[in-house]
DRENFI-512459 format. One record per atom (N, C-alpha, C, O): atom name; y negated, z, x negated; residue number from 0. Coordinates in Angstrom, 1 decimal. Layout:
N
+------+--------+--------+--------+-------+
: bami :      y :      z :      x : sekol :
+------+--------+--------+--------+-------+
:   CA :      Y :      Z :      X :   NUM :
...
+------+--------+--------+--------+-------+
***
This chain:
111
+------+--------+--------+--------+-------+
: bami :      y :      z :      x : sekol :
+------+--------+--------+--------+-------+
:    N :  -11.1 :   -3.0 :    4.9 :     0 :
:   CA :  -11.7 :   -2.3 :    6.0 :     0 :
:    C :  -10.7 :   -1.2 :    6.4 :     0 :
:    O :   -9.5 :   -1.5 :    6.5 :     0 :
:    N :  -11.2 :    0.2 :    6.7 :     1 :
:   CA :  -10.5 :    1.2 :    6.6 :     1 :
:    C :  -10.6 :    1.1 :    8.7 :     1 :
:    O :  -11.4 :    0.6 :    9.5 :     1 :
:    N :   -9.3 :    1.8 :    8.7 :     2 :
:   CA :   -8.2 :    1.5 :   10.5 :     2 :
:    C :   -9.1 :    3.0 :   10.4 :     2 :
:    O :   -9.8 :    3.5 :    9.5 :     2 :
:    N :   -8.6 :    3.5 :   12.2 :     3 :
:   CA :   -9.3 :    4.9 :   12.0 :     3 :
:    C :   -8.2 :    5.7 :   11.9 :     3 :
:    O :   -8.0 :    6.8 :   12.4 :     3 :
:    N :   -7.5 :    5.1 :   11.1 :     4 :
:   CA :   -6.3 :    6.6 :   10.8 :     4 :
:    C :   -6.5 :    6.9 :    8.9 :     4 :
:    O :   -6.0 :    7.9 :    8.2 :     4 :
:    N :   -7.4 :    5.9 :    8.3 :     5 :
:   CA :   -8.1 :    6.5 :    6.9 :     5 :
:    C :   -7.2 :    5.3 :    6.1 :     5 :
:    O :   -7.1 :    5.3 :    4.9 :     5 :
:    N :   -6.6 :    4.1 :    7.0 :     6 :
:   CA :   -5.6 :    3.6 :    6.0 :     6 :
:    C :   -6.4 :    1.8 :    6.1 :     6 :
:    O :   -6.8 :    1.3 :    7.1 :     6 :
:    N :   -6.4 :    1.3 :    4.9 :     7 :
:   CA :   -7.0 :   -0.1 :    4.8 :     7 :
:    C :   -6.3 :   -1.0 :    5.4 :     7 :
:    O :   -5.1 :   -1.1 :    5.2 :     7 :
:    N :   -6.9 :   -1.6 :    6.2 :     8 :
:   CA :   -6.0 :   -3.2 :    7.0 :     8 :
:    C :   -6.4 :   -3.8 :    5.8 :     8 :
:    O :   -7.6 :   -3.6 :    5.6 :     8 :
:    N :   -5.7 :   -4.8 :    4.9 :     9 :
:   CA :   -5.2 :   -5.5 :    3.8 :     9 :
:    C :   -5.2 :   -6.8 :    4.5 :     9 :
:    O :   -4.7 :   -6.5 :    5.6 :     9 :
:    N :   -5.5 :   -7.8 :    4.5 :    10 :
:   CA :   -5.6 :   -9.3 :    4.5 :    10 :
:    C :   -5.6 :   -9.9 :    3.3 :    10 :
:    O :   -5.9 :   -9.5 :    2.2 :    10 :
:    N :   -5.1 :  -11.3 :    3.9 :    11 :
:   CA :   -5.0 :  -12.7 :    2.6 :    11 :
:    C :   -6.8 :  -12.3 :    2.1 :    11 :
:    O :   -7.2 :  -11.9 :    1.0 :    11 :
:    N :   -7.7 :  -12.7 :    3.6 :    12 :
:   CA :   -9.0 :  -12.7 :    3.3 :    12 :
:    C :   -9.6 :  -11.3 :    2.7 :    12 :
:    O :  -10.7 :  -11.5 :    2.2 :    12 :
:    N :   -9.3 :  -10.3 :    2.5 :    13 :
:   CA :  -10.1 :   -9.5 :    2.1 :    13 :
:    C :   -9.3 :   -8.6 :    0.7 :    13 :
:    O :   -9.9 :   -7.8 :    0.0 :    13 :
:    N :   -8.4 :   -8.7 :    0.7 :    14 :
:   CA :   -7.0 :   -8.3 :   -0.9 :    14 :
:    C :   -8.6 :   -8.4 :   -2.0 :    14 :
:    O :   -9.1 :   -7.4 :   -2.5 :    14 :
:    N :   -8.9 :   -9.5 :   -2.2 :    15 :
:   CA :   -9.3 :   -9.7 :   -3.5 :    15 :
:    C :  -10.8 :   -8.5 :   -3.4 :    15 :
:    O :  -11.3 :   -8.1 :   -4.4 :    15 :
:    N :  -11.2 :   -8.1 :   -2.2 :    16 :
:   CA :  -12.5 :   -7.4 :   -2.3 :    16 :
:    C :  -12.1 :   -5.7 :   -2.2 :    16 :
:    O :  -12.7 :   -4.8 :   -2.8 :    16 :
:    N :  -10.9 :   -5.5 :   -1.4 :    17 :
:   CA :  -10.4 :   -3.9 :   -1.0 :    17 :
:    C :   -9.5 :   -3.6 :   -2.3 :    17 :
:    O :   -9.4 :   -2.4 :   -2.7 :    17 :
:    N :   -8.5 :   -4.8 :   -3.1 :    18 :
:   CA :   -7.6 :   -4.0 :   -3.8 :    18 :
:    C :   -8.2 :   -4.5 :   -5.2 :    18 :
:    O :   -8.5 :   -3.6 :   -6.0 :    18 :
:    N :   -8.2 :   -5.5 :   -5.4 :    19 :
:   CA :   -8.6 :   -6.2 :   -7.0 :    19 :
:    C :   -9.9 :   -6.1 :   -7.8 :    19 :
:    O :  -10.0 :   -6.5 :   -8.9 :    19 :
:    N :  -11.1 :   -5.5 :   -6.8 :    20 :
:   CA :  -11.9 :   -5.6 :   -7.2 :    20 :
:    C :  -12.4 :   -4.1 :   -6.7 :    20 :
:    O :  -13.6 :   -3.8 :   -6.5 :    20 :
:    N :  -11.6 :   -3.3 :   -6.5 :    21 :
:   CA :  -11.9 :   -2.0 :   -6.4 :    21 :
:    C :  -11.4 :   -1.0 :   -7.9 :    21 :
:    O :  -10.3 :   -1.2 :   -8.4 :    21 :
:    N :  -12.1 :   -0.1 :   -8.4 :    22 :
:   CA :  -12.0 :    0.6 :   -9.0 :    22 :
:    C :  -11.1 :    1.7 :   -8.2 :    22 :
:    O :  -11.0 :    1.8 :   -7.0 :    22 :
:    N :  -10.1 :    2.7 :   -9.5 :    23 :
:   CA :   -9.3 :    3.4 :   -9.4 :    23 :
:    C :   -8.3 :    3.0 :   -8.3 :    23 :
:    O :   -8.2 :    1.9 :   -7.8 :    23 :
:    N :   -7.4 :    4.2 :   -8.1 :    24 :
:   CA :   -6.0 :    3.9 :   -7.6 :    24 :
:    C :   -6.1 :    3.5 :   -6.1 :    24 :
:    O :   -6.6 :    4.3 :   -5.3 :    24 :
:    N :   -5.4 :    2.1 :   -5.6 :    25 :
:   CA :   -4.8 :    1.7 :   -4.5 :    25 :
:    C :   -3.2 :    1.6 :   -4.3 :    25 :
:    O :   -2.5 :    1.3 :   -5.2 :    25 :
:    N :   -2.9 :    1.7 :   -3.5 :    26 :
:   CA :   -1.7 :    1.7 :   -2.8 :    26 :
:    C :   -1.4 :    1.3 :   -1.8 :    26 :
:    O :   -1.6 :    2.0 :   -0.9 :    26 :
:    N :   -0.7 :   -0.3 :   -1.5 :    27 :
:   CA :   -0.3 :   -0.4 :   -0.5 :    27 :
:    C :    0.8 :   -0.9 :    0.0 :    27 :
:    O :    1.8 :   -1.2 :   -0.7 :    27 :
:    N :    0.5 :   -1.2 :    1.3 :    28 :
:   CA :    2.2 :   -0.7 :    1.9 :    28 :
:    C :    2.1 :   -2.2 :    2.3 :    28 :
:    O :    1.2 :   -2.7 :    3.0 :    28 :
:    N :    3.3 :   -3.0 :    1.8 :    29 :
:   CA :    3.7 :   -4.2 :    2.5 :    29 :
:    C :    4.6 :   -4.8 :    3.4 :    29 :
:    O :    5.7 :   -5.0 :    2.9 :    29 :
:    N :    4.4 :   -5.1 :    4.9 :    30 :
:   CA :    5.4 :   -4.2 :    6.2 :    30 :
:    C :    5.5 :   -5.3 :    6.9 :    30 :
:    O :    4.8 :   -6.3 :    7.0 :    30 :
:    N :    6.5 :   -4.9 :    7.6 :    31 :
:   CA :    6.6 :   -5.8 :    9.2 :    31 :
:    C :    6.6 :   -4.9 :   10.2 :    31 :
:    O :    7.1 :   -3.8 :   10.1 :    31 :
:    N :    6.0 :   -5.5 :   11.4 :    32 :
:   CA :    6.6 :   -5.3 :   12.8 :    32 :
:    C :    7.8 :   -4.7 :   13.0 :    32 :
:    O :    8.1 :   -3.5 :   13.2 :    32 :
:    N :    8.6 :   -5.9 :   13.0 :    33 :
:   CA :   10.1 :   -5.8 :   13.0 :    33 :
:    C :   10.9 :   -4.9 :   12.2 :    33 :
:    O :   12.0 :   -4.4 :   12.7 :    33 :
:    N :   10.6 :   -4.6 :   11.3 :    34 :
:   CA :   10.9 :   -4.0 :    9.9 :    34 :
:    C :   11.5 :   -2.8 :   10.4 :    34 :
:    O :   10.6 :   -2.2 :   10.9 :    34 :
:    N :   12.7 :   -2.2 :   10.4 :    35 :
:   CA :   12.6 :   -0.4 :   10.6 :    35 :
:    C :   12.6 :    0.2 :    9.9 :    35 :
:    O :   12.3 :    1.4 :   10.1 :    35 :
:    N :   13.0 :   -0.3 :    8.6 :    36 :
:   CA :   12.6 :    1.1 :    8.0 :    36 :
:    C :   11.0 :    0.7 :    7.6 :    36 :
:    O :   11.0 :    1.1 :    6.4 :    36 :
:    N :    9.9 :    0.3 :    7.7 :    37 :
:   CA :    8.8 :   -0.3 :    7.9 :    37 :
:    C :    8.0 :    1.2 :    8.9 :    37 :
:    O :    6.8 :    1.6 :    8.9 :    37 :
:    N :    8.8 :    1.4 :    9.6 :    38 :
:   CA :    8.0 :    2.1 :   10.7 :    38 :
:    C :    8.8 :    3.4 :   10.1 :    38 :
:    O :    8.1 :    4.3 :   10.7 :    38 :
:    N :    9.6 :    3.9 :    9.4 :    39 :
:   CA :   10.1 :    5.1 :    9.3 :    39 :
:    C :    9.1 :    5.1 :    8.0 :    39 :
:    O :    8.6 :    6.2 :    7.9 :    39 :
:    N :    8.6 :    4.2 :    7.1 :    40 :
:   CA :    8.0 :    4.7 :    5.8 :    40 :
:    C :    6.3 :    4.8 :    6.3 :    40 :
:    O :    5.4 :    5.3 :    5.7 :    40 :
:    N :    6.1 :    4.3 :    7.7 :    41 :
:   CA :    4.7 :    4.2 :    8.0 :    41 :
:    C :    4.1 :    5.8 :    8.1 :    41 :
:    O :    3.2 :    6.2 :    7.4 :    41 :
:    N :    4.5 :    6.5 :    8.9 :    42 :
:   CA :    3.6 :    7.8 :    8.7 :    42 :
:    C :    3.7 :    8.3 :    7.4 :    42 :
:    O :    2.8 :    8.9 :    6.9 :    42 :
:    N :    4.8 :    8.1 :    6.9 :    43 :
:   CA :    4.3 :    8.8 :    5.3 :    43 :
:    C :    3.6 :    8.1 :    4.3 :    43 :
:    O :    3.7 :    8.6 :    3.2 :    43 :
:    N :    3.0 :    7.0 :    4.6 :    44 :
:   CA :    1.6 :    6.3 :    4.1 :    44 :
:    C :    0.7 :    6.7 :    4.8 :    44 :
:    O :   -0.4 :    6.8 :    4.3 :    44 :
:    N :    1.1 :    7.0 :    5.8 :    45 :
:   CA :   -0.6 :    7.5 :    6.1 :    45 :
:    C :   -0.6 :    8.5 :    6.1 :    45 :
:    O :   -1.8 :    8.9 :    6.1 :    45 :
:    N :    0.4 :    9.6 :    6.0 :    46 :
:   CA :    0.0 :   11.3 :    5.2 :    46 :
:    C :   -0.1 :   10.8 :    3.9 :    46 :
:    O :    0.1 :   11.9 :    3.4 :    46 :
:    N :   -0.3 :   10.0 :    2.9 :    47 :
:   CA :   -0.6 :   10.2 :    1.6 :    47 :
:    C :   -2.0 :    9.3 :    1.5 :    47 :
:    O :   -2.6 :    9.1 :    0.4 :    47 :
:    N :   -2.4 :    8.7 :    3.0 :    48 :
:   CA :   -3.5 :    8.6 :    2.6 :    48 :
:    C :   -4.8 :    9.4 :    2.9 :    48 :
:    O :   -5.9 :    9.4 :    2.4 :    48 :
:    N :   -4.1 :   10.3 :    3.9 :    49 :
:   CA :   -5.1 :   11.7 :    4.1 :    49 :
:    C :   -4.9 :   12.5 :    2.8 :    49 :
:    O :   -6.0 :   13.0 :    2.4 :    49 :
:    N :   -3.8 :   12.6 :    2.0 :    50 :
:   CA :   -3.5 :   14.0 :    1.1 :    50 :
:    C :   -4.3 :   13.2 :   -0.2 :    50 :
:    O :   -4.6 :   13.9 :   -1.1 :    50 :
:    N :   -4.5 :   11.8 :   -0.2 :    51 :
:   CA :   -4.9 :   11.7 :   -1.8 :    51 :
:    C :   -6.7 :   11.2 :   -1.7 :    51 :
:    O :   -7.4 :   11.1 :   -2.6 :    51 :
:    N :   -7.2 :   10.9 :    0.2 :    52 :
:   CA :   -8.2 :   10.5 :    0.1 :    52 :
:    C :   -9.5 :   11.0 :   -0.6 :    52 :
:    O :  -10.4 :   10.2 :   -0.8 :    52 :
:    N :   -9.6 :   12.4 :   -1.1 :    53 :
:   CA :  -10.5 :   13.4 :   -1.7 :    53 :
:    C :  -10.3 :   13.0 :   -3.1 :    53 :
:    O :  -11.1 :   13.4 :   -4.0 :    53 :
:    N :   -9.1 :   12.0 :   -3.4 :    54 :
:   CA :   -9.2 :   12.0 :   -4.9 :    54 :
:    C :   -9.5 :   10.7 :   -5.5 :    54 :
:    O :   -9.4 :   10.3 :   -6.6 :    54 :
:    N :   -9.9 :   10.3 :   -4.6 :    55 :
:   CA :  -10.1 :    8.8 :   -4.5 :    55 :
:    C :   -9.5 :    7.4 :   -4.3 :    55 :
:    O :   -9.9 :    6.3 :   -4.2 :    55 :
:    N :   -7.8 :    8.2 :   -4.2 :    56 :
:   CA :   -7.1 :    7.0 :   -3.7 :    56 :
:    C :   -6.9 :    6.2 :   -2.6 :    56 :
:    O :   -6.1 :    6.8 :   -1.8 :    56 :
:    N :   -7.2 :    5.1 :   -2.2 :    57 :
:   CA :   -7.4 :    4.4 :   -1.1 :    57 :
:    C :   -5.9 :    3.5 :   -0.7 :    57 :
:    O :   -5.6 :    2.5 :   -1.4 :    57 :
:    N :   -5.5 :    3.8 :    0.0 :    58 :
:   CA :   -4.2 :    3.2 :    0.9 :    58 :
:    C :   -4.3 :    2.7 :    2.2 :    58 :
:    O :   -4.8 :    3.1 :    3.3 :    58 :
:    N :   -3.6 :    1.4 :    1.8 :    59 :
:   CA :   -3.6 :    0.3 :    3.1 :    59 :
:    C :   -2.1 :    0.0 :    3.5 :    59 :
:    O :   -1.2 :    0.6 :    3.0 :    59 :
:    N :   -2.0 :   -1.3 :    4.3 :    60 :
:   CA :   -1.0 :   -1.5 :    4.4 :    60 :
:    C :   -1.4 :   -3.4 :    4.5 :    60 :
:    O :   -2.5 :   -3.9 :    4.6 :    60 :
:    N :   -0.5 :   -4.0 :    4.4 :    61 :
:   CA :   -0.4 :   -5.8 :    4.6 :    61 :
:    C :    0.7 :   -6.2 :    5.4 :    61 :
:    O :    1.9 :   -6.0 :    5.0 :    61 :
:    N :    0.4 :   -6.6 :    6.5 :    62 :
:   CA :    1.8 :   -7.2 :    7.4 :    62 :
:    C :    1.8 :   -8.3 :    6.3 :    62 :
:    O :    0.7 :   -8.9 :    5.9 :    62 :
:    N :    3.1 :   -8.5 :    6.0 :    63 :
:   CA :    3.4 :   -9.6 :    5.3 :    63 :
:    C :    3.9 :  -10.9 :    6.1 :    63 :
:    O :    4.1 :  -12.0 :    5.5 :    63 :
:    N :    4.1 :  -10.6 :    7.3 :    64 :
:   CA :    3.8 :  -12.4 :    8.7 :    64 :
:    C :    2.7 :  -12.9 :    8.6 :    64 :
:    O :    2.5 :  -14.1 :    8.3 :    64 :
:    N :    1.8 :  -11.9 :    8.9 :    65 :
:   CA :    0.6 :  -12.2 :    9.1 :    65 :
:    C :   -0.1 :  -12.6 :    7.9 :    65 :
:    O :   -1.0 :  -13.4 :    8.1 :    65 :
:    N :    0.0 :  -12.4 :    6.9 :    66 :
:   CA :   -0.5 :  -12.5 :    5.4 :    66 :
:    C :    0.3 :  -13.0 :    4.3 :    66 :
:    O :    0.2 :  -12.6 :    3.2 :    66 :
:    N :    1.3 :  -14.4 :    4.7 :    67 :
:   CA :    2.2 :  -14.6 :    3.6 :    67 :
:    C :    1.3 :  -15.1 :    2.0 :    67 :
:    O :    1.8 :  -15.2 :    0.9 :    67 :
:    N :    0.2 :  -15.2 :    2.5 :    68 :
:   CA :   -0.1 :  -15.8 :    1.0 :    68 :
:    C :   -0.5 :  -14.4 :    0.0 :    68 :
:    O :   -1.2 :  -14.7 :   -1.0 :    68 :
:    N :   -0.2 :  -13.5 :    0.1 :    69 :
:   CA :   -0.7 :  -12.1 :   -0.3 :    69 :
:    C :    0.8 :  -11.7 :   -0.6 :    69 :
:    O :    0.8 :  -11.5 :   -1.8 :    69 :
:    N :    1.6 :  -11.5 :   -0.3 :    70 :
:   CA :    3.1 :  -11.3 :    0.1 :    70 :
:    C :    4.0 :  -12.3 :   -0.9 :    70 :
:    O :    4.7 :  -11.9 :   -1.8 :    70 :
:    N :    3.7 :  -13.6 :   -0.5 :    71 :
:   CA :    4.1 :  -14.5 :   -2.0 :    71 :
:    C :    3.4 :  -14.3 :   -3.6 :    71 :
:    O :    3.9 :  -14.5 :   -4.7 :    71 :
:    N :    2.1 :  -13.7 :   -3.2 :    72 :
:   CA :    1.4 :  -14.1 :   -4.4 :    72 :
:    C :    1.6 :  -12.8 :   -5.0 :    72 :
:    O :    1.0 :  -12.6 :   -6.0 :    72 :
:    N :    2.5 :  -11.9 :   -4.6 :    73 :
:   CA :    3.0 :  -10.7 :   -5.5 :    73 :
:    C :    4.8 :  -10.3 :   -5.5 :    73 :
:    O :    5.3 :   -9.5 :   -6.1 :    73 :
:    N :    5.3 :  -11.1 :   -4.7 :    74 :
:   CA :    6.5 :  -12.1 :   -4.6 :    74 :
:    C :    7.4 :  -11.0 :   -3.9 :    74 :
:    O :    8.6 :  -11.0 :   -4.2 :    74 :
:    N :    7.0 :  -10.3 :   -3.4 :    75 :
:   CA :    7.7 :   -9.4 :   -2.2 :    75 :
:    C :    8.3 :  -10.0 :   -1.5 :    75 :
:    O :    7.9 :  -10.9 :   -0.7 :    75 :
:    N :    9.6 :   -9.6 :   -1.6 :    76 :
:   CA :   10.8 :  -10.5 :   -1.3 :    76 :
:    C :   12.0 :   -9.7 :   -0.4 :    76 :
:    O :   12.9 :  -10.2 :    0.1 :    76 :
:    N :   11.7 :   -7.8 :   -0.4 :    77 :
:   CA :   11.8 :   -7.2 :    0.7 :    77 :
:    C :   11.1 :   -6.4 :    1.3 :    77 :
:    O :   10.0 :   -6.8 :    1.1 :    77 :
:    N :   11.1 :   -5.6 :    1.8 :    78 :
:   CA :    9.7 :   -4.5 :    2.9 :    78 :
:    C :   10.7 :   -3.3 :    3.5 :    78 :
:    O :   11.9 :   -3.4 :    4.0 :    78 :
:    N :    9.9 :   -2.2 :    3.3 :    79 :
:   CA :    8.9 :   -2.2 :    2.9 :    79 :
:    C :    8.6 :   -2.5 :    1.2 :    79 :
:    O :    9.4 :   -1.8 :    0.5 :    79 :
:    N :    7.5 :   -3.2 :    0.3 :    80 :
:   CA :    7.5 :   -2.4 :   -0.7 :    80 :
:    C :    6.5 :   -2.4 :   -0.8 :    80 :
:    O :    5.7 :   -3.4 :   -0.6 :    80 :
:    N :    6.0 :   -0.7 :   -1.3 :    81 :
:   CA :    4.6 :   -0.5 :   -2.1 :    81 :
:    C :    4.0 :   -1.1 :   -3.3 :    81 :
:    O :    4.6 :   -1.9 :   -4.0 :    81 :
:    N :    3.3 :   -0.9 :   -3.4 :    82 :
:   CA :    2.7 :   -1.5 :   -4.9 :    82 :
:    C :    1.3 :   -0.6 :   -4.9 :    82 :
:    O :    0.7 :   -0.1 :   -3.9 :    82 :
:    N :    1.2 :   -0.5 :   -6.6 :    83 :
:   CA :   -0.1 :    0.6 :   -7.0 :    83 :
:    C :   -0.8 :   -0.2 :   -7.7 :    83 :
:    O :   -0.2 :   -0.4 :   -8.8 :    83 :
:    N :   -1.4 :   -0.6 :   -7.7 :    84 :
:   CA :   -2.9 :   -0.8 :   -8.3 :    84 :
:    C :   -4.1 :    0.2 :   -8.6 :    84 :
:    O :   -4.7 :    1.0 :   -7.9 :    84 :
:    N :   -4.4 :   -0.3 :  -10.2 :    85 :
:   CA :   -5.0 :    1.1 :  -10.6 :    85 :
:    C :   -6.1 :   -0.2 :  -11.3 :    85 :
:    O :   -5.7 :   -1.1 :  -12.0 :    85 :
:    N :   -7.5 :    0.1 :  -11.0 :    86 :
:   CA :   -8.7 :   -1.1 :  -11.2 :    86 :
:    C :   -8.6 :   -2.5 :  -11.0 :    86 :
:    O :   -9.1 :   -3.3 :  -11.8 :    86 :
:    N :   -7.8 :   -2.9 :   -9.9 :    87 :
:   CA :   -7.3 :   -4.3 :   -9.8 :    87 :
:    C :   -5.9 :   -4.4 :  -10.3 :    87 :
:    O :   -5.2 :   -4.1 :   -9.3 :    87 :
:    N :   -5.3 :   -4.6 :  -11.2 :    88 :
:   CA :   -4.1 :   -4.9 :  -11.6 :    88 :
:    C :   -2.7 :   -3.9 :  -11.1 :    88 :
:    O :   -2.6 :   -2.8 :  -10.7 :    88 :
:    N :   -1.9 :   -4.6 :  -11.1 :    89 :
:   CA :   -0.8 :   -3.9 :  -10.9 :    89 :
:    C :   -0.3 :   -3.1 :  -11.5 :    89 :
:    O :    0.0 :   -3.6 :  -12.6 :    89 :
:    N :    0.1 :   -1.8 :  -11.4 :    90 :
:   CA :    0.8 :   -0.5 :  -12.1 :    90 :
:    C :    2.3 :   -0.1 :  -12.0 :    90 :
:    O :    3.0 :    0.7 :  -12.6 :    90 :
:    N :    2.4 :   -1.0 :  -10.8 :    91 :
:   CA :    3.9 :   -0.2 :  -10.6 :    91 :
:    C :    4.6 :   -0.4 :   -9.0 :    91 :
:    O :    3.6 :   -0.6 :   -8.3 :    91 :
:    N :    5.3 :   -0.5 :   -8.5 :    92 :
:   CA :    5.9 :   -0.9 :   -7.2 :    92 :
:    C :    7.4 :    0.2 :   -6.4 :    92 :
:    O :    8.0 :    1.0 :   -7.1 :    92 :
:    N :    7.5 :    0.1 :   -5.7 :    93 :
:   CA :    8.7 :    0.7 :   -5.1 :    93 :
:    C :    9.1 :    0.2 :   -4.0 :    93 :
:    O :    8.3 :    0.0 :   -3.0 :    93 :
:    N :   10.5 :   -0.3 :   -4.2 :    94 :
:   CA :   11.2 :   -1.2 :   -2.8 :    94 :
:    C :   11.9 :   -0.4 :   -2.0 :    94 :
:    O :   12.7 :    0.5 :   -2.4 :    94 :
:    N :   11.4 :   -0.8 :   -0.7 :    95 :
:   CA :   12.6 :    0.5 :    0.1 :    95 :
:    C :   12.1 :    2.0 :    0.4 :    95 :
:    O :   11.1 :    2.4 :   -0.1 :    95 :
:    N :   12.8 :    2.7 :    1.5 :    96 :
:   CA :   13.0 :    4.3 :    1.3 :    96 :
:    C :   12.9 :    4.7 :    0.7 :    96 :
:    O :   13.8 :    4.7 :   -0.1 :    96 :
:    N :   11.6 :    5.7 :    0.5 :    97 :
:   CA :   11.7 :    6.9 :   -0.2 :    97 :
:    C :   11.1 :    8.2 :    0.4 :    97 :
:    O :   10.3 :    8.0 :    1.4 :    97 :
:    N :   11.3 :    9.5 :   -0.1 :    98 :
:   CA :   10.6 :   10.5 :    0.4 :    98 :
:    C :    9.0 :   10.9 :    0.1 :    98 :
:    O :    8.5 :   10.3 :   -0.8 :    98 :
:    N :    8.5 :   11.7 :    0.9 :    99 :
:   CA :    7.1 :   11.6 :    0.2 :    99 :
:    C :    7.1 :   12.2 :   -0.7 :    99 :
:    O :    6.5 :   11.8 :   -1.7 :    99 :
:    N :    7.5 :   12.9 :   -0.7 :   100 :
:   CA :    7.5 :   13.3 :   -2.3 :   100 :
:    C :    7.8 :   12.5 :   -3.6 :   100 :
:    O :    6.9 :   12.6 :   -4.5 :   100 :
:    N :    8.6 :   11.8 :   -3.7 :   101 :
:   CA :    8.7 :   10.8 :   -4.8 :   101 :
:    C :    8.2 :   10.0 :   -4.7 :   101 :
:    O :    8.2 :    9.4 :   -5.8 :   101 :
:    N :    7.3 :    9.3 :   -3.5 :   102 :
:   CA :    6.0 :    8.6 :   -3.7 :   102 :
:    C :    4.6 :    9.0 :   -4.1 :   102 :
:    O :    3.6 :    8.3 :   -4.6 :   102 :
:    N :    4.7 :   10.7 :   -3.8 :   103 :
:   CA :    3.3 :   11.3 :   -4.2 :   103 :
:    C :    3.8 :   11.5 :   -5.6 :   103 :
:    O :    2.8 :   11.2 :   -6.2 :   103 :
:    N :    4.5 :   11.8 :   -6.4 :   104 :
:   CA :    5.1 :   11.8 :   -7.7 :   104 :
:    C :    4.5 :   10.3 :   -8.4 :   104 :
:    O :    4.0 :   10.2 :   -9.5 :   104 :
:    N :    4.7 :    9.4 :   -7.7 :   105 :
:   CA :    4.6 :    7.9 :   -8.1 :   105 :
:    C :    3.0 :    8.4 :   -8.2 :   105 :
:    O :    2.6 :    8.9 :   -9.3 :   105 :
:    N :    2.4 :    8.3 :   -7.2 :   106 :
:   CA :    0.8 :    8.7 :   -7.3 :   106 :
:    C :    0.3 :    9.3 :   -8.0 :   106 :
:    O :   -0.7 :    8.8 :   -8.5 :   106 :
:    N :    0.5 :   10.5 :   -8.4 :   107 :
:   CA :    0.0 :   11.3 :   -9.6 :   107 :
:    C :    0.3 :   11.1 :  -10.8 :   107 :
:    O :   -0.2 :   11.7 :  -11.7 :   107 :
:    N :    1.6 :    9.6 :  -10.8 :   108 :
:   CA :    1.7 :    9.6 :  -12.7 :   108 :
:    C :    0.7 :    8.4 :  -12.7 :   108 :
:    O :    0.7 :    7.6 :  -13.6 :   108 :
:    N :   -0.2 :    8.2 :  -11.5 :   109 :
:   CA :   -1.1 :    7.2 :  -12.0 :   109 :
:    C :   -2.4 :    7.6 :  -12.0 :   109 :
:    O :   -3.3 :    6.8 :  -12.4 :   109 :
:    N :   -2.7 :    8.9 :  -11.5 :   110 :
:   CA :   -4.1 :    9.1 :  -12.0 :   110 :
:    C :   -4.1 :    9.6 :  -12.9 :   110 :
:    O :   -5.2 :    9.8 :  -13.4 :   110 :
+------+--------+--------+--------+-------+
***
C-alpha cells in the first residue's frame, strides 16, 4: 500500500503481494524509529521514489520492530539496509549511509 508521500508501507502481511510478486524493480528501505541514521537516509528514499516513480520503480520502507519476521527472513542484521528486488527476487543490497547518488547509481544498474 502506497503512504501519500509515493513510498510503500512494507509489512510481514503484505511483502509477499507489494515486493515478491510484483514485477520490475523494488526497493526498500529497512528502518527503525530509533535508528539515526534511519531518519538521515529517510528523505532520500523518498526523493528516489518520486525521481524513479515514472520508470516504474516502486519504493517502500519496513520497520523492522514492527515486522521482524520480514527482517529475519532476509537476515538484516543492521539498518538502515536497502535491498532491490527486480521481479520478486533479490538483486542486490546496501548497508548503511550512502549518498543519493550512489543509490540512484545502484538503481539504474538494475534496470
Amino acid at each position: 500500500m502506497a503512504g501519500n508521500n509515493g513510498l510503500l508501507e512494507v509489512t510481514d502481511d503484505n511483502f509477499a503481494s507489494e515486493v515478491e510478486a510484483g514485477e520490475g524493480l523494488r526497493v526498500i528501505d529497512f528502518w527503525a524509529e530509533w535508528c539515526g541514521p534511519c531518519r538521515i537516509i529517510g528523505p532520500i528514499v523518498a526523493d528516489l521514489a518520486s525521481d524513479y516513480s515514472d520508470k516504474g520503480v516502486k519504493v517502500g520502507k519496513l520497520d523492522v520492530d514492527a515486522n521482524q519476521r520480514t527482517a529475519s527472513r532476509f537476515n538484516v542484521l543492521s539498518i538502515p539496509t536497502i535491498i532491490f528486488f527486480k521481479n520478486g527476487e533479490e538483486v542486490g543490497r546496501h548497508v548503511g549511509l550512502a549518498p543519493k547518488k550512489n543509490l540512484a547509481k545502484k538503481i539504474e544498474s538494475f534496470l
